[in-house]
C-alpha angles and dihedrals in degrees: 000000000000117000123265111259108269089238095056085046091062097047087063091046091056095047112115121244092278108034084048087051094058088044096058092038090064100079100052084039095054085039089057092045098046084053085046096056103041094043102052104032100094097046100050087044097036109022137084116299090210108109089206080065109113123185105187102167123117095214120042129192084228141064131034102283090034082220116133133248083244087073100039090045086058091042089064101048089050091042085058095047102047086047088055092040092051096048108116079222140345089260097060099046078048122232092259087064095041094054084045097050101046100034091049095043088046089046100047088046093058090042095055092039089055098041098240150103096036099135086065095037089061101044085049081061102046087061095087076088082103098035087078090061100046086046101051080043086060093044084051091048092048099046080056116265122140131244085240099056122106102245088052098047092055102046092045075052094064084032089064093039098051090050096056095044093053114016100031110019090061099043100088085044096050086047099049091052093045090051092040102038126358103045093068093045094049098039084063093047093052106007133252092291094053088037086050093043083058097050089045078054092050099049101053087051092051090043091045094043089038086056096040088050083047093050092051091046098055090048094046083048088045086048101046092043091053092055089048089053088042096050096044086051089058 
């Protein structure tokens, strides 16, 4: 690999603590996506859609790796934790991220104990699609580049598209079916507390992704708002 340009080189060396700590947490983070992605794909988009469906096999006849959503499902919850062990505090890994980490790790634990869910929980998974964007976003923003340029803005762009596709568009689907359908089958699996537990689960994800998506959508507003009063000055 060739070496980093001595200029962006020192920009990293002149980030502060935080902002040092975020850099060097992308490329675990964009590994673990890109996993995420190729391990679970075939089954969200070729598997079975029940969540009492359990497949607990290591090794699957399906798939690239041939390795099972068991293991990606507890790749995920290792990769959390570790992310939440490693974080020099709790405000520097940010309280969004803390309520995200835990309550999925806690979530996808009782899942996999209890034999259910794992559809979702794959296509949960499978959700990091958009992780890779906003990452290589970051890398752009760090080597110097502003949110304004035009590589940046494209690539925030995708960023925003594919978030809305996978992790947005889907939610008030994904509710209706769990109010309509899979609360009742899995409270009898597991009973109303643990029923309950899951909607509690559900919830938080759709409040967390609800206020990321709000987030995006004010600063493309912002964005878009700054070049109009730009263009009608000149």
């Amino acid at each position: 690999l060739k070496r980093l340009p001595s200029s962006f080189q020192q920009k990293v060396a002149n980030l502060n603590f935080e902002q040092l700590y975020h850099y060097h947490s992308l490329q675990p983070s964009t590994v673990h996506a890109i996993i995420q992605i190729v391990g679970t794909y075939n089954f969200v988009f070729y598997g079975d859609s029940s969540n009492l469906v359990f497949d607990d096999r290591l090794f699957v006849p399906y798939g690239i790796t041939k390795l099972g959503p068991c293991f990606y499902m507890g790749f995920f919850v290792g990769y959390l934790l570790t992310d939440t062990a490693l974080t020099p505090s709790f405000q520097v890994l940010g309280l969004p991220y803390l309520i995200h980490h835990l309550s999925a790790s806690a979530c996808w634990t009782f899942c996999a104990s209890n034999r259910i869910m794992q559809p979702l929980a794959c296509w949960l998974q499978f959700n990091e699609l958009s992780t890779v964007m906003v990452n290589v976003r970051q890398i752009l923003l760090t080597a110097g580049y502003k949110s304004s340029d035009r590589i940046v803005m494209i690539v925030s762009l995708i960023f925003f598209a594919l978030f809305s596709a996978v992790r947005v568009f889907p939610l008030p689907f994904v509710v209706r079916h769990w109010i309509t359908h899979e609360f009742v089958s899995i409270r009898n699996e597991v009973g109303l507390g643990g029923a309950s537990l899951l909607s509690v689960f559900l919830a938080v994800n759709v409040m967390l992704q609800g206020s990321w998506f709000a987030m995006m959508v004010r600063k493309l507003i912002g964005v878009s708002r700054k070049k109009q009063s730009k263009s009608k000055e000149q």
